[in-house]
N, C-alpha and C positions, 0 to 999 in steps of 0.2 A: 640504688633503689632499696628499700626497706624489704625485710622477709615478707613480712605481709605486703602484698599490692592492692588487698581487697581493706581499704582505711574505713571505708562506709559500713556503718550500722556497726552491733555491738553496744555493748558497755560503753559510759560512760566514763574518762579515767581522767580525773583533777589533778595537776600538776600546781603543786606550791611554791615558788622558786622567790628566795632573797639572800642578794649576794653572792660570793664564794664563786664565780663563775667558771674555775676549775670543775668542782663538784657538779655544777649542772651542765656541762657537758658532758661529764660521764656519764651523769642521770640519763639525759636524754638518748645520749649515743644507744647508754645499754636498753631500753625501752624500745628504740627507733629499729633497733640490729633484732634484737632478743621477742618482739610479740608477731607471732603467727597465727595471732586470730582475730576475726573485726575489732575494733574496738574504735573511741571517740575521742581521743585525747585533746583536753582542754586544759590551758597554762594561765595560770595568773599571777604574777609574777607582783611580790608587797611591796612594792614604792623600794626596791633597788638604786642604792646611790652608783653601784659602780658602772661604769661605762660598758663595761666588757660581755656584762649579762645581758645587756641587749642584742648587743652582737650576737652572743650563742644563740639566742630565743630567733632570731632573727635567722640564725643559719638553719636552724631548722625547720624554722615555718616554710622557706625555700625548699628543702626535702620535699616539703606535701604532709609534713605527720601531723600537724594540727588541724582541730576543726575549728577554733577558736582562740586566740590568742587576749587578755587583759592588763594591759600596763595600768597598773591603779596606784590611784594619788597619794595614798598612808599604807602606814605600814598595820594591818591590825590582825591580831592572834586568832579572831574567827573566819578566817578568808574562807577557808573550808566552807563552811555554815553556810556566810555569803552566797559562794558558790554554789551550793545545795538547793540553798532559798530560791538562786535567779534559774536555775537550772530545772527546778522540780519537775515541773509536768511534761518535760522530754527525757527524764528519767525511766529506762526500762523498770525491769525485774531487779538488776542489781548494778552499782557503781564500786567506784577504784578510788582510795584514797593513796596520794603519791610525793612522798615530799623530795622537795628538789635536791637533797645528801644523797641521798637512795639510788642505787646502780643495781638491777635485776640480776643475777647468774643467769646465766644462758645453760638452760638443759635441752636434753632431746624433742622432750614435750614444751609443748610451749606453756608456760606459768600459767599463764593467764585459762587456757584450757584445760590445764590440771586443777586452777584452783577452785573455776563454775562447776567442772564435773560434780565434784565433792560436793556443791551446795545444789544443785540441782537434786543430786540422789537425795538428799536429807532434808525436807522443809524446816524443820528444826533449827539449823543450822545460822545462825543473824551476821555470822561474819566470819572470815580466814585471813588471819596474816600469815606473812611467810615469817622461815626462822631467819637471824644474821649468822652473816658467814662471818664464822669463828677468828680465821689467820689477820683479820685487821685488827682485834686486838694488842694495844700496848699495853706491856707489862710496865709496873711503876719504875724496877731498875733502870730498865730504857730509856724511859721518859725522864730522868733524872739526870743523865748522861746529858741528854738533847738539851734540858732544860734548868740548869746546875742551880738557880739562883733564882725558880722560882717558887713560891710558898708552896705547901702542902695543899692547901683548899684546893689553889688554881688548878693545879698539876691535877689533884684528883678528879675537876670537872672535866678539862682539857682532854683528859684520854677517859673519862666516863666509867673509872674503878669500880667505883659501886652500883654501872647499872644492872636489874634485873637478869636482862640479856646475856651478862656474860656468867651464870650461871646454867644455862641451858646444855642440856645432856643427852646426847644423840641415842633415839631409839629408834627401831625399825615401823613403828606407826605410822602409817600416812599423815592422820592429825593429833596431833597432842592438845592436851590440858594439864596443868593451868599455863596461865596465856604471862606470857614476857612482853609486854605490849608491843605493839611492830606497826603504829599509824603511818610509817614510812612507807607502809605499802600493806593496804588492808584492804580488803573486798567485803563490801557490805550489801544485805540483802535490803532493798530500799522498803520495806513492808516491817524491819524488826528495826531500821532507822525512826519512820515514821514513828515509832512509839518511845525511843527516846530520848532521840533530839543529839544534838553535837554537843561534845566536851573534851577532855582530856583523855587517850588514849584508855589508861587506865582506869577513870572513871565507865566511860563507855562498855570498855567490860565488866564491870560488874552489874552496871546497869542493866546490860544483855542479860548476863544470867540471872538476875532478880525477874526478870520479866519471863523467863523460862526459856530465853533461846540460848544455844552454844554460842559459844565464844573461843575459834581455837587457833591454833597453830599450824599450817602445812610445811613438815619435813623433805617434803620433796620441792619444795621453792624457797631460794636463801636470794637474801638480797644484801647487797651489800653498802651500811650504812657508813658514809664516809668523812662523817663527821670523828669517827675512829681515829681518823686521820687529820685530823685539825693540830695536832704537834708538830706534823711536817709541814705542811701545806697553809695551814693558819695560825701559828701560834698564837696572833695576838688577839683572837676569840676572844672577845668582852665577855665574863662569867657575871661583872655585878651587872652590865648592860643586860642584858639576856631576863636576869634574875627582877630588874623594875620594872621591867617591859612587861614583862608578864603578871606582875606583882598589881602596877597599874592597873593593868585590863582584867583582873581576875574576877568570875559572874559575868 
């Protein structure tokens, strides 16, 4: 049985899942194990070729965690959006964004509780991600080791050297600024959404703080982005695939 027994009401929390069916079991595992307070989890899962993600999505609709389950036909970069669009007017006060690499820490408190407390106290406040936990970073020597013979570019996406994220520097604040974008697992206040629409993690925060809401960080929930892990687990992670896809659909 799931910590939480009480699945009804709460937040809405969008579950983005393509591919890698490894990963989205731990996604889900750690979500299913790890939230202790209502919440509405909803999967939609972008036109997945492999067999096996059905399976997962499948074992766990059996659990009871889902309110809504989406196998959809294409694969397209705004499923979020999508999802916002078909969802709005059962939308509370505020929603989860949750991509399916993403495996929650498990703390004492339950994230999800730690992270409304903080936007409750503050109306200000238009969204909290959590930080990445640090120990899945690969260092390049490593990945050199694993991967002897393959180019510099690859290598550099593959273990994600240059993201943001792995600049982040542990301080005793509850939330920080400025923001290491973290749409792997963000809580947004649907009233500072309403005014600027879906985009790119990145983009989104700045748009937030143009418009005068925060934009932050919570230190006290890490999640763990397992895409980190695509050297062991996937190496053969398409970088120029990844790179048209989005290239395509870009606006």
């Amino acid at each position: 049985m799931p910590i939480c027994e009480d699945t009804g009401g709460g937040p809405h929390a969008f579950i983005l899942s393509w591919e890698r069916p490894i990963y989205l079991w731990a996604c889900l595992d750690s979500f299913y194990r790890g939230t202790r307070s209502p919440c509405r989890f909803v999967l939609a899962d972008n036109a997945s070729g492999d067999p096996l993600v059905r399976n997962v999505i499948d074992g766990f609709d059996r659990r009871g965690m889902f309110e809504a389950v989406h196998f959809c036909s294409e694969n397209h970069p705004r499923r979020f959006e999508k999802l916002i669009e078909r969802y709005w007017d059962e939308i509370d006060e505020f929603f989860v964004f949750i991509e399916g690499d993403t495996a929650v820490v498990e703390t004492e408190r339950c994230w999800l509780e730690t992270i409304l407390s903080h936007m409750r106290a503050d109306p200000e406040i238009g969204s909290i991600g959590s930080r990445v936990y640090q120990p899945d970073f690969v260092d390049m020597e490593q990945a050199r080791k694993l991967c002897p013979d393959m180019s510099e570019e690859d290598l550099t996406f593959l273990i994600k050297a240059r993201a943001p994220m792995r600049r982040y520097v542990h301080v005793d604040d509850p939330l920080i600024s400025p923001h290491c974008p973290p749409l792997r697992l963000l809580v947004m206040r649907k009233k500072a959404f309403a005014e600027i629409g879906f985009d790119r993690d990145t983009a989104m925060h700045k748009a937030l703080r143009a418009k005068g809401w925060q934009s932050l960080i919570s230190t006290e929930v890490a999640h763990r982005h397992l895409s980190l892990l695509n050297i062991y687990d996937y190496p053969d992670y398409d970088r120029e695939h990844r790179e048209k896809f989005f290239a395509l659909h870009a606006g």
